[in-house]
N, C-alpha and C positions, 0 to 999 in steps of 0.2 A: 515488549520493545527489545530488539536486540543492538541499536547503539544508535549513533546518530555522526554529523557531523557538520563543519561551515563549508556550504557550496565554494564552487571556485567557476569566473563563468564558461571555464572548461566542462564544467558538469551539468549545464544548461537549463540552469533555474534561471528564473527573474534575479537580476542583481538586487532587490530589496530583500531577498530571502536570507536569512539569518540563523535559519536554520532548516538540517533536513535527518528524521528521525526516520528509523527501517525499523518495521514492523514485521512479524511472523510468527510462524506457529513452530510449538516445542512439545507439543504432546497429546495427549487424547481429548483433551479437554473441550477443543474447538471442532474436535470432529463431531462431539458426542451434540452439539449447539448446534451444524452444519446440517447431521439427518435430522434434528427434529425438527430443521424448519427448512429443508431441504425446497429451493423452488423447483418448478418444472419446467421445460423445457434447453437450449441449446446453453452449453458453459454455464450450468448450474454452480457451480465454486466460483469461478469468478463473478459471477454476478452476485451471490452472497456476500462473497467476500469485498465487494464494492460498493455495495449496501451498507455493512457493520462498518468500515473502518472510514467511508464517507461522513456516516452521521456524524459516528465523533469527531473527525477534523472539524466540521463545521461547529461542533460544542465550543470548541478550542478558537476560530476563526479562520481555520489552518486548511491549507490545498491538499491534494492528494496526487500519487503520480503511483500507475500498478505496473508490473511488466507486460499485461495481456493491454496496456492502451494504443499500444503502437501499431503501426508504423510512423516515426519512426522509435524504436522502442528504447525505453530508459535503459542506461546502463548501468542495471540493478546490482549484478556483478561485481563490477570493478566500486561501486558505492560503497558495499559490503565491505571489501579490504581495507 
């Protein structure tokens, strides 16, 4: 997890949401978990990676929101800052 923060409905979540946590990768670790279960076919990474970090929201009870879901596309970006 690299930080989080309280939407504002500038930022275009549901007004109940009370929180919104950015997620990402920082080193070898995800890649080395990425080939060895590498799926096949078209955006192979995203769709892993939509996979892994889907289940666990729902472990949590928690939504999910990627930059590859759009149009029109989160602004992952300006979220980060």
């Amino acid at each position: 997890m690299f930080g989080g923060f309280a939407p504002t409905p500038e930022d275009g979540f549901d007004p109940a949401t009370g929180c919104v946590l950015l997620v990402g990768n920082a080193g070898p670790d995800m890649w080395r978990c990425f080939a060895a279960d590498r799926p096949t076919g078209p955006d192979p990474l995203d769709r892993w990676t939509a996979d892994r970090v889907s289940a666990a929201a729902r472990r949590f009870g928690a939504g999910t929101r990627f930059p590859f879901d759009g149009p029109p596309f989160p602004p992952i970006q300006a979220w980060a800052r």
